[in-house]
N, C-alpha and C positions, 0 to 999 in steps of 0.2 A: 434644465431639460432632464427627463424623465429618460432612463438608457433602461430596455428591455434584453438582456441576454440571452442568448437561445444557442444551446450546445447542440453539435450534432457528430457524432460519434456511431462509429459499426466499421466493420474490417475493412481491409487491404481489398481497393475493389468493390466496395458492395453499394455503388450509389452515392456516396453522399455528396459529390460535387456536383454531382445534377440535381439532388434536391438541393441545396445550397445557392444552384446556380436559380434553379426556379421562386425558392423564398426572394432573393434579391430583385428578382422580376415583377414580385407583387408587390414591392416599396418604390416611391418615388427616390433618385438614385442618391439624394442628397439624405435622407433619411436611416440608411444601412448600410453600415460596414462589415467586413469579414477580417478576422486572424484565424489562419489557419498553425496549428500546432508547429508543423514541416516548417517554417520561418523559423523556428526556435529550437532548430541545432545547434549543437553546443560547437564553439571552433573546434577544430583542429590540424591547426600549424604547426604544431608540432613532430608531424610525422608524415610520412610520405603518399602520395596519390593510391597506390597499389595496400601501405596498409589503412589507407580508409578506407576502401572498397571493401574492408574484411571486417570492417567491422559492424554491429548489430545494432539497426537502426533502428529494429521496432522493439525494444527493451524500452522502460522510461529513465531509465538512466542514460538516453540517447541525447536527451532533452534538456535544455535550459526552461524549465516547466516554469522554476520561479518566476524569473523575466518575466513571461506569458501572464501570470499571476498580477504582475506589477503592473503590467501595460494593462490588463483587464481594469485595474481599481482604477487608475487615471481616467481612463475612457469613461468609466460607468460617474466618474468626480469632475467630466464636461474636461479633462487636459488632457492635449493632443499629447500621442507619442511618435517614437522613430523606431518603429517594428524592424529587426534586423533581417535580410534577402539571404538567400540558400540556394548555393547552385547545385544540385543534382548530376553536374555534368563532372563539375571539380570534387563533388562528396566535402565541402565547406560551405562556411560564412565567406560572404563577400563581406568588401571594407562599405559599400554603401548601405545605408538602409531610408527606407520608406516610411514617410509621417503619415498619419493615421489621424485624421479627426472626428472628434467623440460623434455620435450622431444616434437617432433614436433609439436603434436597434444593432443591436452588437450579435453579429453571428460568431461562436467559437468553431471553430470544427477539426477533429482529428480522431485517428486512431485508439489514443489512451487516454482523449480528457477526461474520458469522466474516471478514470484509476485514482487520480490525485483530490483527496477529500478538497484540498481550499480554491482546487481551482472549480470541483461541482458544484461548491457554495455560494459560487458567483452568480451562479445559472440558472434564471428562473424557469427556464422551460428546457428541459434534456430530451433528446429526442436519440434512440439509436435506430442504424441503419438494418436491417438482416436479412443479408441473401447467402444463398448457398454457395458454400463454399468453393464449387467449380466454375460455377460463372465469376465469383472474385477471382480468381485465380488466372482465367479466359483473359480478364479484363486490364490484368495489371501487366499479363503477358505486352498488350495490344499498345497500353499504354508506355511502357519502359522501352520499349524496343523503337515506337516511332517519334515519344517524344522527349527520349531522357539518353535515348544514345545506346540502349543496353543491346546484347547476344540474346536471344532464346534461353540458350544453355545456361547462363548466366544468372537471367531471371527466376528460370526453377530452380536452380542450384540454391540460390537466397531463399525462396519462398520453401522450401526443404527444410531450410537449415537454421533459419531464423524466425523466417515471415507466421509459419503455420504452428511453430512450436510458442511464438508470443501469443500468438493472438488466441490459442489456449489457454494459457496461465492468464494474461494481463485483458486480451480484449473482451473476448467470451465474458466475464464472469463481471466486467463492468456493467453488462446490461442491465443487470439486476436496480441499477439506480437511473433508469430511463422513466422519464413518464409519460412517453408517447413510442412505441417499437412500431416502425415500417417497414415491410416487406419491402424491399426491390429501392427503398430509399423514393430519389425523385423520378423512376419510371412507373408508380403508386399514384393517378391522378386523383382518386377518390380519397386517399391518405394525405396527399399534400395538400389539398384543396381545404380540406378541414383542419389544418396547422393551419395555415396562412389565415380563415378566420378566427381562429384561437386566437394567432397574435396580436391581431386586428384588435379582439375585444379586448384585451391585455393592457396595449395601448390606449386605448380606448378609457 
């Protein structure tokens, strides 16, 4: 079986789970998988609840990228893997993880993939997300607060101090290797509409 990869990448907030969520909508369900990068945080047990909360998630040294890299080559080589679970709430790896079976179309999606050369060379079609920066920012608010447990304060204080100074240096300047750029991500029906026959003839 023929495994099509398709990256999807743009900032904190900017869409990309709803176009993500909308490509899996146009495959039958056996047919497309997704790893999201966020699954491949690196442990750390080694130190307390209060110092993982401080420290800097969206750097790529945040990331067990390799891993991601590995599971990527099996999947696109038809062998199942066991994608590691990340809780948000505890700031760690859980001990369980989730098996993954190869299937036509392998969605990637995150923040930095396309920063790391071996993992965009996996990626037949990279697509980034880009919207402006205050509705990301609206967005992650809305999302952290109702469905990751965070403060307000909290969330700006991160996106201050980490979130907006990454995605400067590391996310911004990734675009550059996208060959498809979407405004507003999957609330773009005319943009997504014309991905999902790309992929179509791809496979095809």
């Amino acid at each position: 079986m023929q495994t099509t990869v398709i990256g999807v990448a743009g900032g904190t907030g900017s869409g990309k789970s709803t176009l993500v969520k909308k490509l899996r909508e146009a495959f039958a369900e056996k047919d497309v998988v997704t790893l999201s990068h966020d699954y491949y945080y690196k442990e750390n047990n080694d130190i307390t609840l209060e110092e993982r909360r401080k420290l800097n998630y969206d750097h790529p040294q945040a990331f067990d990228t390799q891993m991601m890299i590995e599971q990527v080559k099996a999947l696109k080589e038809g062998v199942p893997v066991e994608r590691p679970e990340y809780s948000f709430v505890d700031h760690n790896r859980l001990a369980k993880t989730i098996k993954v079976i190869p299937a036509k179309v392998l969605i990637v999606e995150g923040i930095l993939i396309f920063e790391n050369k071996q993992l965009r060379d996996l990626m037949d079609i990279k697509v980034f997300v880009d919207t402006d920066a205050d509705i990301r920012l609206a967005r992650r608010i809305l999302r952290d607060v109702s469905e990751r447990g965070r403060s307000m304060k909290s969330v700006i204080s991160q996106y201050i101090t980490t979130v907006k100074p990454m995605h400067e240096e590391f996310v911004e300047p990734s675009k550059k290797y996208a060959d498809v750029i979407i405004p507003e991500g999957g609330f773009n029906s005319v943009a997504v509409t014309m991905l999902i026959e790309n992929i179509k003839s791809v496979i095809r």
